[in-house]
Residue frames as a rotation matrix with the C-alpha (Angstrom) as fourth column:
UNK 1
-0.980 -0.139 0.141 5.36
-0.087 0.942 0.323 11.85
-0.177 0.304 -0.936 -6.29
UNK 2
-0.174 0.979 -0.103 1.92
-0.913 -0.200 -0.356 12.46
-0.369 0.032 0.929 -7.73
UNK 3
0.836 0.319 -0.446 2.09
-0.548 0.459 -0.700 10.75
-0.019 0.830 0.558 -10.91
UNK 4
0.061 -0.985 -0.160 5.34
-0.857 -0.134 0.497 8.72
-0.511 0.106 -0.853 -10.80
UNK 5
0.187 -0.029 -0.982 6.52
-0.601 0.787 -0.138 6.16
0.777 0.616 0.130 -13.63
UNK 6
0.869 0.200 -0.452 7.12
-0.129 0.975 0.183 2.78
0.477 -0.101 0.873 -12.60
UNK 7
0.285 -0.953 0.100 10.71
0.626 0.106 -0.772 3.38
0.725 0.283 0.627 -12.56
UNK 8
-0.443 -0.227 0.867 10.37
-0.521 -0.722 -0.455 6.52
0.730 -0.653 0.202 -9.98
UNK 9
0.659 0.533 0.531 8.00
-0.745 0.363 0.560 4.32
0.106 -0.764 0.636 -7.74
UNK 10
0.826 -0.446 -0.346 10.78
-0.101 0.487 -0.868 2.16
0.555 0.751 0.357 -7.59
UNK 11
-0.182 -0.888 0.421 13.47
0.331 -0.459 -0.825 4.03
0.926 -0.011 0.378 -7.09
UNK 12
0.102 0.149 0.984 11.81
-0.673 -0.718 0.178 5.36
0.733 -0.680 0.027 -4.02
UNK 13
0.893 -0.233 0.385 11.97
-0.157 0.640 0.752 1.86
-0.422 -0.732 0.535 -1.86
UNK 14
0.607 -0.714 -0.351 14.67
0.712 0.684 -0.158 0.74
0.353 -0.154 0.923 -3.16
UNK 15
-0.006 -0.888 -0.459 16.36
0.683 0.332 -0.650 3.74
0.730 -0.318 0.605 -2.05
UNK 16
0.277 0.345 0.897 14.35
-0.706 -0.561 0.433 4.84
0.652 -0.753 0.088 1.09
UNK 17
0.987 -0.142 -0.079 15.74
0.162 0.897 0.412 1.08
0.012 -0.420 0.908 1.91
UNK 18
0.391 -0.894 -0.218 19.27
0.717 0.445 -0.536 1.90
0.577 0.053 0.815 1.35
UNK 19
-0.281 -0.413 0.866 19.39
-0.310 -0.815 -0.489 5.30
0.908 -0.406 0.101 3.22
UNK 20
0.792 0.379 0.478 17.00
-0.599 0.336 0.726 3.75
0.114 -0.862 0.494 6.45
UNK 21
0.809 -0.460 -0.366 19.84
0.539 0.829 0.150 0.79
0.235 -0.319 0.918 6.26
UNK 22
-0.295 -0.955 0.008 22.69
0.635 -0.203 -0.745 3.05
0.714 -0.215 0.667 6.49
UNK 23
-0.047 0.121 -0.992 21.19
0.975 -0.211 -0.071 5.38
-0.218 -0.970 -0.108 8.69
UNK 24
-0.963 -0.047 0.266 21.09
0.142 -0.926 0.350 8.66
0.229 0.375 0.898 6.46
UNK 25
-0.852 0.317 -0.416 18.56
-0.118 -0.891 -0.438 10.84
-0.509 -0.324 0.797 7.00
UNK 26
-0.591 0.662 0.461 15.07
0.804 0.442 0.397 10.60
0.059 0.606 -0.794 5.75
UNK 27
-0.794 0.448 0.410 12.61
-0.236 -0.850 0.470 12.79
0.559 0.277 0.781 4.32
UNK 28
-0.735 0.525 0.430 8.90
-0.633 -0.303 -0.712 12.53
-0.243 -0.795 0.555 5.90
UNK 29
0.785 0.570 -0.243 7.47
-0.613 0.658 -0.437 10.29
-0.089 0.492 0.866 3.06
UNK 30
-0.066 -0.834 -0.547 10.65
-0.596 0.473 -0.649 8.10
0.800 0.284 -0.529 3.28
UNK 31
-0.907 -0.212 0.365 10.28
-0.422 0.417 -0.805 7.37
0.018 -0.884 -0.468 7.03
UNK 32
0.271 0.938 -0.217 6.80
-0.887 0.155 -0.435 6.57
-0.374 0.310 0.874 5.71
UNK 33
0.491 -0.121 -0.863 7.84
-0.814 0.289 -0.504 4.44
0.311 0.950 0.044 3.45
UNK 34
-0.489 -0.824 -0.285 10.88
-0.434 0.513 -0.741 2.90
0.757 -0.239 -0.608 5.19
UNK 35
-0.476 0.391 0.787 7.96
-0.707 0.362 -0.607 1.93
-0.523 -0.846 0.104 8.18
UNK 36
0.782 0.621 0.043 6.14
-0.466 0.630 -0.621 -0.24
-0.413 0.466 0.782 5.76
UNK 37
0.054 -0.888 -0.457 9.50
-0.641 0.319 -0.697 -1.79
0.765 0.331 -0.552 4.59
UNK 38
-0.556 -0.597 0.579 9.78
-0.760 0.083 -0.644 -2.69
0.336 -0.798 -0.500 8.06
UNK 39
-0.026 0.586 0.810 6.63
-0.737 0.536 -0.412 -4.35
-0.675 -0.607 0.419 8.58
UNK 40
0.866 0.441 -0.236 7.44
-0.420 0.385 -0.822 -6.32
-0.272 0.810 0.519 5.20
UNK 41
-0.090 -0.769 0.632 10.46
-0.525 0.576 0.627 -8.28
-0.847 -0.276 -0.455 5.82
UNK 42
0.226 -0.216 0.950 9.89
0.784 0.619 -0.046 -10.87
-0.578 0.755 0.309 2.12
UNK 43
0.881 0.041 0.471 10.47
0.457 -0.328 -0.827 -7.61
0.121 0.944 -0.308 0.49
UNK 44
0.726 -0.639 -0.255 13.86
-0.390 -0.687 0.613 -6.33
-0.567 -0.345 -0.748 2.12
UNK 45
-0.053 -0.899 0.435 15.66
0.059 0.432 0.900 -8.78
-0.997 0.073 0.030 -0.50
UNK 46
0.415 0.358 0.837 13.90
0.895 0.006 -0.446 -7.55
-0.165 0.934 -0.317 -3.24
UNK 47
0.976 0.190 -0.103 14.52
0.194 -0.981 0.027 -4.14
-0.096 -0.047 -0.994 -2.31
UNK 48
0.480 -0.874 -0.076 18.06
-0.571 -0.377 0.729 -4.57
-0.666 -0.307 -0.680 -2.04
UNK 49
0.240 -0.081 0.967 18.24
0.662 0.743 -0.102 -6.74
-0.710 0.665 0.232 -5.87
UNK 50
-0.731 -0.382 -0.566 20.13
-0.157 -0.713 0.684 -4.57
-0.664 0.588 0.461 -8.28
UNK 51
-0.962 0.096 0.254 17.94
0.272 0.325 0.906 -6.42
0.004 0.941 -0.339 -10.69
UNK 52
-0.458 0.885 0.087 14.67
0.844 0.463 -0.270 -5.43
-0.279 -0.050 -0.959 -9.23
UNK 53
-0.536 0.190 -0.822 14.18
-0.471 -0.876 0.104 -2.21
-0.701 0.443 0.559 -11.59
UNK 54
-0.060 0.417 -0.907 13.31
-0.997 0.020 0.075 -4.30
0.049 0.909 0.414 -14.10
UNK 55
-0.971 0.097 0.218 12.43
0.044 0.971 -0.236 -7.05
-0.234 -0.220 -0.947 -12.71
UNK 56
-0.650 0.586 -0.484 9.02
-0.521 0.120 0.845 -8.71
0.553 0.801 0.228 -13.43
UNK 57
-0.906 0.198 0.373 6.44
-0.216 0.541 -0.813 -9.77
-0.363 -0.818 -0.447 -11.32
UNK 58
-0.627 0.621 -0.470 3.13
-0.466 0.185 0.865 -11.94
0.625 0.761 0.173 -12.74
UNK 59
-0.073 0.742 0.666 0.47
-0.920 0.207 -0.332 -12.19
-0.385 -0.637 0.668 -10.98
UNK 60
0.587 0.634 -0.504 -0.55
-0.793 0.575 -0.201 -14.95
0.162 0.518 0.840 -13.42
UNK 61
0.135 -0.596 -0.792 2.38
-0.216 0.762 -0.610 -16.62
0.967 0.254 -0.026 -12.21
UNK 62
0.930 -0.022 -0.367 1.06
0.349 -0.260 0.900 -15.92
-0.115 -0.965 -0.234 -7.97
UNK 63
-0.772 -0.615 0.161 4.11
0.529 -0.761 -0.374 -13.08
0.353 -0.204 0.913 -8.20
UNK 64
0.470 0.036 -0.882 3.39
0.777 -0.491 0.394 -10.68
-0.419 -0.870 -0.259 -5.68
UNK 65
0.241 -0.409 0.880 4.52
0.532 -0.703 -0.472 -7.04
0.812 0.582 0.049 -6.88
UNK 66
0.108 -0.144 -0.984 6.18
0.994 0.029 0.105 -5.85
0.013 -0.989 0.147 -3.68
UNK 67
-0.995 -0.060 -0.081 6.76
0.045 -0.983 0.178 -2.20
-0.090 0.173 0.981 -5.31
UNK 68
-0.543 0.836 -0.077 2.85
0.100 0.155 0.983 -2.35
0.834 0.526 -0.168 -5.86
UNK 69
0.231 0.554 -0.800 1.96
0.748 0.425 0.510 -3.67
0.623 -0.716 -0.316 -2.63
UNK 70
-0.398 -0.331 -0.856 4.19
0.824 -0.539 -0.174 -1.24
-0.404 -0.774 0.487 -0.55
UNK 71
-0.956 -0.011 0.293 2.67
0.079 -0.972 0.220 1.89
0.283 0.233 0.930 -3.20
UNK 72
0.037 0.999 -0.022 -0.68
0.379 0.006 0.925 0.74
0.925 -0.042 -0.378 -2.42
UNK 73
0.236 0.115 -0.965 0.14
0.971 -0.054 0.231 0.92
-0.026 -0.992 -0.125 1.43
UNK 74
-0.812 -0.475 -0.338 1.95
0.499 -0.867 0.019 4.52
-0.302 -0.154 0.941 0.97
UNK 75
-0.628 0.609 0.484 -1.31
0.067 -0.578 0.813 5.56
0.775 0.543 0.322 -0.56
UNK 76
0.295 0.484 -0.824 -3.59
0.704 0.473 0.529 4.03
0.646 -0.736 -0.201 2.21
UNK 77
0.096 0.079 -0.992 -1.75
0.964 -0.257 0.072 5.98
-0.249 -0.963 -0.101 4.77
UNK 78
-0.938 -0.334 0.091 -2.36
0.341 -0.937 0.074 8.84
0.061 0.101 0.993 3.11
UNK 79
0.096 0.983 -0.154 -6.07
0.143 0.139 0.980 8.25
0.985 -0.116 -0.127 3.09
UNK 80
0.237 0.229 -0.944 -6.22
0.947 0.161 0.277 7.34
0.215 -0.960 -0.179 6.70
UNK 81
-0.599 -0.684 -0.416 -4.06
0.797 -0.558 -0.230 10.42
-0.075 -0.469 0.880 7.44
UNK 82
-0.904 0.297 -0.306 -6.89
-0.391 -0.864 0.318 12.93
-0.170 0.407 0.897 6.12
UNK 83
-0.404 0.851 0.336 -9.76
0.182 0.434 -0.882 10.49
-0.897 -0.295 -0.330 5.92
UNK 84
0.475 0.624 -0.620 -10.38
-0.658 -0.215 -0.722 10.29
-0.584 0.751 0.308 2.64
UNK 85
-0.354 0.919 0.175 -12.62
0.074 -0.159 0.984 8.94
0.932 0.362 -0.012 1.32
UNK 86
-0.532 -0.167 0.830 -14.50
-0.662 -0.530 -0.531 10.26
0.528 -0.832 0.172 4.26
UNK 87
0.575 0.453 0.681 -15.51
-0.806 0.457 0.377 7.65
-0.141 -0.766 0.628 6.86
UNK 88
0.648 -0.347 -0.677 -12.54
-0.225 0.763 -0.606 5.67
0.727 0.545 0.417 5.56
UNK 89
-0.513 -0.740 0.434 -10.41
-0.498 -0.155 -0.853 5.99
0.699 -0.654 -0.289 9.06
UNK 90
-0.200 0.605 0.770 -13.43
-0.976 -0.057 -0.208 4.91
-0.082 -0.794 0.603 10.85
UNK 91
0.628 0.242 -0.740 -13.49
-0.696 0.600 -0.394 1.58
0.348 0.763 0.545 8.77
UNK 92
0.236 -0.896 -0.377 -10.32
-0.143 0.352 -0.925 0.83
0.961 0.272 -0.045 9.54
UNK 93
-0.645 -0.320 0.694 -10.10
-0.717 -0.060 -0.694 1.40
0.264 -0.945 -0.191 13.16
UNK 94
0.702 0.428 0.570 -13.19
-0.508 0.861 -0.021 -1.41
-0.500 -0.274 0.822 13.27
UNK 95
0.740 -0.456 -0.494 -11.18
-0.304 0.428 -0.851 -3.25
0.600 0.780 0.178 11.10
UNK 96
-0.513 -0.858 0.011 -7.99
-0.277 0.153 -0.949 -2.80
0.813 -0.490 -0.316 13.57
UNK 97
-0.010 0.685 0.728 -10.82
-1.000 0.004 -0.018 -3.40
-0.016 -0.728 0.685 16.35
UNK 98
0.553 0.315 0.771 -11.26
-0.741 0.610 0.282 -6.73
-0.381 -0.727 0.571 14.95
UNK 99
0.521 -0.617 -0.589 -8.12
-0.184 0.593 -0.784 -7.67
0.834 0.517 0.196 14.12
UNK 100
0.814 -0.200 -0.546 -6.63
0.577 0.164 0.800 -6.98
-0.070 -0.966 0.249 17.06
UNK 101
-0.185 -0.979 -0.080 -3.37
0.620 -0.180 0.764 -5.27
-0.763 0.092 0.640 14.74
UNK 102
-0.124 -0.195 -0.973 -2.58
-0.200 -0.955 0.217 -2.75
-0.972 0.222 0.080 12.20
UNK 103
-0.614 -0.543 -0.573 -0.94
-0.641 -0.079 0.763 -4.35
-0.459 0.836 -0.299 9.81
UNK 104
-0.760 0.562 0.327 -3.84
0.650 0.655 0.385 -7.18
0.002 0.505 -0.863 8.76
UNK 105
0.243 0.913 -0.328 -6.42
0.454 -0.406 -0.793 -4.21
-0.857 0.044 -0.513 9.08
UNK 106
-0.147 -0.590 -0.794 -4.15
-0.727 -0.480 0.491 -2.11
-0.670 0.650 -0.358 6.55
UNK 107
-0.983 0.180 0.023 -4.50
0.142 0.685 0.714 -5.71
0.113 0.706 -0.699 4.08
UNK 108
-0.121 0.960 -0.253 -8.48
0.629 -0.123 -0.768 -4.94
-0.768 -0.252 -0.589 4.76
UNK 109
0.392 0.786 -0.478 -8.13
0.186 -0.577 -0.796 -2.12
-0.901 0.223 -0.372 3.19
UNK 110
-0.441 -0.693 -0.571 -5.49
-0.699 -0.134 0.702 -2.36
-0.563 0.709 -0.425 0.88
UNK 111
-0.752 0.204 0.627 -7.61
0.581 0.655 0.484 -5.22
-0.312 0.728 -0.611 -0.86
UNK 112
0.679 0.663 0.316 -10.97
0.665 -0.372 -0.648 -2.67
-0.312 0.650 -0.693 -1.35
UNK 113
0.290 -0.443 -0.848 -8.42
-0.388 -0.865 0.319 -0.52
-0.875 0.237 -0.423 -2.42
UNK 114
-0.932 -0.297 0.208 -7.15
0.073 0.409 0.910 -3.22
-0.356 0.863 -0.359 -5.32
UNK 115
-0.359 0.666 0.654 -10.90
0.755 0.619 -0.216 -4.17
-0.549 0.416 -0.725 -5.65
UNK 116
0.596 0.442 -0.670 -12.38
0.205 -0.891 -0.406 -0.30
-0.776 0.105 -0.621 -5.87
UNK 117
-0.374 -0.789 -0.487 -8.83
-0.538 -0.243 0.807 0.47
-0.755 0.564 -0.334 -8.39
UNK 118
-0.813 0.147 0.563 -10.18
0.401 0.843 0.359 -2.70
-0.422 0.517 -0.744 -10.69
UNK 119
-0.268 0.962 0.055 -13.71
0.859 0.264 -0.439 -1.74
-0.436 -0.070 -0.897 -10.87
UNK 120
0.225 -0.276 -0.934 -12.42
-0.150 -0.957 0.247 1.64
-0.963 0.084 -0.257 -11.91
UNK 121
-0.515 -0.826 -0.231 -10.79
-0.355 -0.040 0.934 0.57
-0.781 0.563 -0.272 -14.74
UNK 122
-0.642 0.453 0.618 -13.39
0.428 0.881 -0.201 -2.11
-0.636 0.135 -0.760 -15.43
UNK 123
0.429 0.766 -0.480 -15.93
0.616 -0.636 -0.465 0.76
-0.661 -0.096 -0.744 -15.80
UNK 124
-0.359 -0.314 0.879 -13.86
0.753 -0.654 0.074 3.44
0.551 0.688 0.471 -17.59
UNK 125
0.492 0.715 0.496 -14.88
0.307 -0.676 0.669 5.81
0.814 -0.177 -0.553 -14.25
UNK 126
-0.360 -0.700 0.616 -13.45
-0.714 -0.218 -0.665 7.57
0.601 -0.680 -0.421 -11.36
UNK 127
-0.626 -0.079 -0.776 -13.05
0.209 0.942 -0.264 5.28
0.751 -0.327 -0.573 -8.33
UNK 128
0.266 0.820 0.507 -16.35
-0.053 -0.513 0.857 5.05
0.963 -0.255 -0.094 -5.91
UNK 129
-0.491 -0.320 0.810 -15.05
-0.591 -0.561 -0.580 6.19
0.640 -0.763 0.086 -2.77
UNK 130
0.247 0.929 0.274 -18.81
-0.955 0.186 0.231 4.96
0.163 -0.319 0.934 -1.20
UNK 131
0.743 0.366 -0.561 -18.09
-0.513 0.849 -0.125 1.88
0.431 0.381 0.818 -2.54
UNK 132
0.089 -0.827 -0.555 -14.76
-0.092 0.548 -0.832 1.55
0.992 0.124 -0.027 -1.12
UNK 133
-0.670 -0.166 0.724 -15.13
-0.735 0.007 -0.678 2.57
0.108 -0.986 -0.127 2.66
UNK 134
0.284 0.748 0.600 -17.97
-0.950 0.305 0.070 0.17
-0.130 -0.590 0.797 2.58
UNK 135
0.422 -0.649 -0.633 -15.82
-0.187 0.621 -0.762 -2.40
0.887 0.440 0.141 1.41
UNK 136
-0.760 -0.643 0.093 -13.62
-0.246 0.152 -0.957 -2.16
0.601 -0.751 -0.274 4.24
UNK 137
-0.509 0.158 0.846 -16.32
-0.860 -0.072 -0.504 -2.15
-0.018 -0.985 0.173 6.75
UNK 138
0.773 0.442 -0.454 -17.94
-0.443 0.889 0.112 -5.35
0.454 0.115 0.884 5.35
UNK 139
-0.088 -0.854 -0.512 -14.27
0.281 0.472 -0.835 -6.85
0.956 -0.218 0.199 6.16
UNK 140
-0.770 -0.048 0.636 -14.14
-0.531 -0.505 -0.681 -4.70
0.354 -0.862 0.363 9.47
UNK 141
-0.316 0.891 0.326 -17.65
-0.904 -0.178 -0.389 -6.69
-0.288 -0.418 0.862 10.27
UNK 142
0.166 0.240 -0.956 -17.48
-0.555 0.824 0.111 -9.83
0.815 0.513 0.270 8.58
UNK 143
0.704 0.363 0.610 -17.53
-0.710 0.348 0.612 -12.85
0.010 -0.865 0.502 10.73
């Protein structure tokens, strides 16, 4: 799943949700996957919407993209998992330091991740790494 279409990012919650609900086996990025499912309970009726292949979701309309939100998070813990960008685990763990939890440090970083992704684009450049772990630790440190 390097590069996957829309349609394969997809396809992977909706059915890393339908094997985790029956109980079938899971690969290692599934049980990934199927843990952030878990910790995201408004998305377990999306996930289980025939319609939500091709469903739509507009920001401009405050839609939430829950196939978005959960790929951002599957990325994230690959970062953390390898630290990279490097000092980007260390961010986070202040972050989880002063949250007190995971899952609102993980929204820390999953927003410089949207912001650092944006600014990319914005630019026409690769994304600044620098720019993103310090992101997080401003959040990780903010008052």
């Amino acid at each position: 799943m390097f590069n996957p279409s829309r349609d394969q990012a997809r396809n992977f919650f909706i059915e890393t949700w339908r094997k985790h609900r029956s109980k079938e086996v899971l690969t290692p990025l599934e049980h990934i996957g199927a843990d952030l499912i878990l910790i995201h309970p408004e998305y377990h009726a999306v996930l289980e919407d025939p319609e939500a292949l091709s469903r739509e979701f507009l920001p401009d309309a405050g839609q939430i993209n829950p196939f978005l939100h959960l790929s951002l998070h599957l990325a994230i813990a690959e970062q953390l998992s390898i630290d990279q960008p490097p000092g980007l685990r260390a961010a986070f763990e202040a972050s989880q330091r002063r949250h007190g939890n995971e899952h609102d440090a993980l929204h820390d970083v999953l927003e410089c991740l949207g912001e650092t992704i944006h600014q990319s684009q914005r630019s026409n450049a690769p994304p600044n790494g620098e720019a993103y772990v310090a992101c997080v630790m401003r959040r990780a440190t903010a008052l």
